[in-house]
N, C-alpha and C positions, 0 to 999 in steps of 0.2 A: 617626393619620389617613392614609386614603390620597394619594398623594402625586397620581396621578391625579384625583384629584377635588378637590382644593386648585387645580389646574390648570385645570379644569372654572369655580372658582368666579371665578379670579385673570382668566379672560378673558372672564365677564359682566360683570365689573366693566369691564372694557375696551370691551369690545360694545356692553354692554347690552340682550342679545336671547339665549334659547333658542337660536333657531332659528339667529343667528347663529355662535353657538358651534358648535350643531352643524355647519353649513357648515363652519367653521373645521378643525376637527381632526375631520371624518367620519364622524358617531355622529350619531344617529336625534335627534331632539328628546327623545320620551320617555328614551332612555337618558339624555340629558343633566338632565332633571327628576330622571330616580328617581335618579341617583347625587349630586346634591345634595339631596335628600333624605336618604341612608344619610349626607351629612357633616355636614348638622344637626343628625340623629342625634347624629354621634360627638362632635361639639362642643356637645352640650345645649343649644343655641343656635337662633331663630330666625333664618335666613341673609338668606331673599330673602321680599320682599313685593308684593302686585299696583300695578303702575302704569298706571292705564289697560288696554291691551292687552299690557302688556309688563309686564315685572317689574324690582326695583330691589335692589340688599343692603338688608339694616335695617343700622344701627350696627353691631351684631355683626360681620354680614357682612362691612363692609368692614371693619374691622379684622381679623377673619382673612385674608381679601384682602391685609391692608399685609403681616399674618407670612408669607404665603403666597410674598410676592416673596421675602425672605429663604430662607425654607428652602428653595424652589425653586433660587437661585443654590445655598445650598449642595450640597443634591444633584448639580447641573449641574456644580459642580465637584470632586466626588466621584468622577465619573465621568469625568474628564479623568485622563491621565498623572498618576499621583500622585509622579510625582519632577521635580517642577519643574527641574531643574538634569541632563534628560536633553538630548542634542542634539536640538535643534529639528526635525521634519517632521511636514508634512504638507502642505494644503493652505488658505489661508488667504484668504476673504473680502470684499475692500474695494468701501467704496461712498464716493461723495466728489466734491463738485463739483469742476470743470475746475481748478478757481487750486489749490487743494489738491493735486488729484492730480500737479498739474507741480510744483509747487513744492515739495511735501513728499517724495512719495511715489515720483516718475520718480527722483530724483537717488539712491536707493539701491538701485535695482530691481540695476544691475552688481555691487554689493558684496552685497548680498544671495546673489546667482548663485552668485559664487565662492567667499564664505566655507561656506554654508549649501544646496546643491545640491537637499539634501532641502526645504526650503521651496519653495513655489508661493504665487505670488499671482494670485485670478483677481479683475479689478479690473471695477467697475463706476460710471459715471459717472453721479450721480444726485444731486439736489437734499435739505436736509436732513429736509421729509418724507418723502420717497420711501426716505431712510434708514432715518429712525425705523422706517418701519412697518416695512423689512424686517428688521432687529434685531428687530424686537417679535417678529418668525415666525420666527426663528433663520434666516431666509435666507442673512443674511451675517453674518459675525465682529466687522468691524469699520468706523467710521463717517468719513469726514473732513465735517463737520459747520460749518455759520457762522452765527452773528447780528451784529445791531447792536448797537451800545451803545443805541440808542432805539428798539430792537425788542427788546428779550432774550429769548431761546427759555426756557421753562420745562421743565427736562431729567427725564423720567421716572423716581422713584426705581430701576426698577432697571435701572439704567446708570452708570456710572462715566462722566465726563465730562472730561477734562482739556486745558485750554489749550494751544494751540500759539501760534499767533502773530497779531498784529490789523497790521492795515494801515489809514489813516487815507482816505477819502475824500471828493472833489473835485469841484466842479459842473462838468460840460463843456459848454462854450458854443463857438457859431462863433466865430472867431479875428477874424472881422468887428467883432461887440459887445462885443470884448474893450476897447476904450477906453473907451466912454461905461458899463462894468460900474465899479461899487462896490467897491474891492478893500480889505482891512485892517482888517475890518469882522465885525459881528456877521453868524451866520447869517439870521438872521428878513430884517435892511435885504439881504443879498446877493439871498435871494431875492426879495423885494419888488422886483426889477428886474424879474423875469419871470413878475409878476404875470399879465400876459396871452399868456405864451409856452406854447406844447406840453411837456409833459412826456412823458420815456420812461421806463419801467420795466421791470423783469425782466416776464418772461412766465412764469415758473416758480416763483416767490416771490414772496410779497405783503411781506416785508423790508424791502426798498428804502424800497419808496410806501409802507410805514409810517415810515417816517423822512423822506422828505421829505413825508409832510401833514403829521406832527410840525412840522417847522419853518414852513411852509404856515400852520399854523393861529397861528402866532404870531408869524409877521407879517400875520394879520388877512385872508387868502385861502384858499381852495381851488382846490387847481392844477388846472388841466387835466388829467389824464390821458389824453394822446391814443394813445399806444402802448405795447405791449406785448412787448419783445424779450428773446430769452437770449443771445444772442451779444454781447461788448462792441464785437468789431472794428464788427458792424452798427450796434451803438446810437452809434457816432463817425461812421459814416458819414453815417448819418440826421441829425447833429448838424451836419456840412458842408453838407448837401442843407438846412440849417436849416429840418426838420421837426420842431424841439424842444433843447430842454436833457434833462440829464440825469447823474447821479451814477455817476462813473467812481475806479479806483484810483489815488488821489494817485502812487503810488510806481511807474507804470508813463509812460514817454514816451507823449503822444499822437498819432497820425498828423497830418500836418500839415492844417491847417484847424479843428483843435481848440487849445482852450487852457482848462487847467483852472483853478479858481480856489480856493484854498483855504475850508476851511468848520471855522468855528471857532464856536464861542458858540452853542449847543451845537456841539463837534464830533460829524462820523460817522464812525465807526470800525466795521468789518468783521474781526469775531473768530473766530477760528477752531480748532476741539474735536479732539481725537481722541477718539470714546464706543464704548464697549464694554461688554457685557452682565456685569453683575455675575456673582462665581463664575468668568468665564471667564481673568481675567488671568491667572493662574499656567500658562496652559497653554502650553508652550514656545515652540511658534514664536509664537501670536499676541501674549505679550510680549517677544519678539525684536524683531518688528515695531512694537511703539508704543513699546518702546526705541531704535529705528533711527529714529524719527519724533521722537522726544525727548519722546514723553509719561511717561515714565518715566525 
């Protein structure tokens, strides 16, 4: 089978549209029909069948779809440096929210420089779909990636994903309501304090506000969402200005007028991936790199 049109099939199964495919990688819609076609062919198999105005795999389909991730990485790594154990260059990929990028990934940028001259890292600061999808278009190499423990991200099989490090987080209240708050206590009673208070959330991930309706709905409420923020230094601000509560990093001091409160039963804990596209780890520098990160 051609390897091109395994490719063809692995990103309707993604899409799910002709026409989007073709957009994708730059080929006519017809070419995209008639070369799924010649691999139905090759695979004696019916691939794709009508859905409405769109089309869908049959069974077959997508289980050639599942091998198709495989053989694809393998190729992809066929074609990488075949001596794993050459010195590391080139230029290497990252994408990776703010907490990551400083805490993982700043602190070896000097040791990288000097040991490794030939490495480049061109870093990009972006949320973990904004990740994914560029992984998914080979845009970037590599991912610094987070869920919740009451949000779990569902990690694409073909991606390698592996742990780095989780940080436990903290309801931030004005330092005001910090007496008459609940402390040493289940999550569900902490938040049934603020029952009828503002909540803030990310603006860039729905994350968060799935872990606090999670605890929301079990202490018997629906919170307010009244805001929408990506900055944490803001969302403390706005916590002073007591235009709301809102779930901040246990393990970081908060500006004064904040005071955190621990959240336990369920706790929130904020985990965090280094993912990389299957196939691709052997290739020098970028497991230099998630070896310097400690995912290896």
């Amino acid at each position: 089978m051609d390897i091109r049109r395994l490719k063809l099939l692995l990103e309707l199964s993604r899409l799910g549209s002709m026409r989007a495919v073709a957009d994708e990688l730059g080929y006519t819609t017809s070419t995209v029909s008639q070369q799924l076609g010649v691999l139905a062919q090759e695979a004696g198999a019916t691939l794709i069948e009508p859905d409405g105005r769109r089309v869908r795999l049959t069974p077959a389909g997508q289980r050639l779809a599942d091998h198709a991730v495989a053989i694809l990485a393998a190729v992809d790594a066929a074609r990488l440096d075949l001596d794993p154990t050459a010195e590391p260059r080139g230029t290497v990929r990252v994408a990776g929210f703010a907490t990551a990028l400083r805490r993982s990934l700043v602190p070896i940028v000097d040791q990288l420089r000097t040991r490794h001259p030939d490495v480049r890292l061109r870093i990009r600061e972006l949320e973990p779909d904004e990740s994914f999808a560029l992984l998914a278009g080979d845009d970037i190499d590599l991912a610094l990636v987070y869920d919740y423990n009451l949000a779990p991200v569902g990690f694409d099989p073909s991606l390698n994903a592996t742990p780095l490090w989780s940080v436990p987080w903290a309801l931030g209240i004005p330092s005001s309501a910090a007496r008459s708050t609940p402390k040493d206590t289940d999550a569900a009673t902490l938040f049934q304090a603020f029952t009828d208070t503002p909540w803030i959330v990310d603006s860039r991930s729905i994350a968060d506000e799935h872990a606090v309706r999670t605890i929301a709905s079990m202490a018997g409420f629906e919170p307010a969402i009244a805001h929408h923020i990506d900055s944490l230094e803001l969302v403390q601000e706005l916590i002073v200005a007591g235009f709301g509560v809102g779930l901040l990093p246990a393990d970081q001091k908060p500006m004064p007028g904040v005071t955190l409160i621990p959240v336990r039963h369920p706790d929130v804990t904020l985990r965090s991936y280094v993912t990389i596209r299957r196939g691709r780890e052997n290739w020098p520098p970028l497991a230099l790199i998630a070896r310097e990160l400690g995912a290896t």
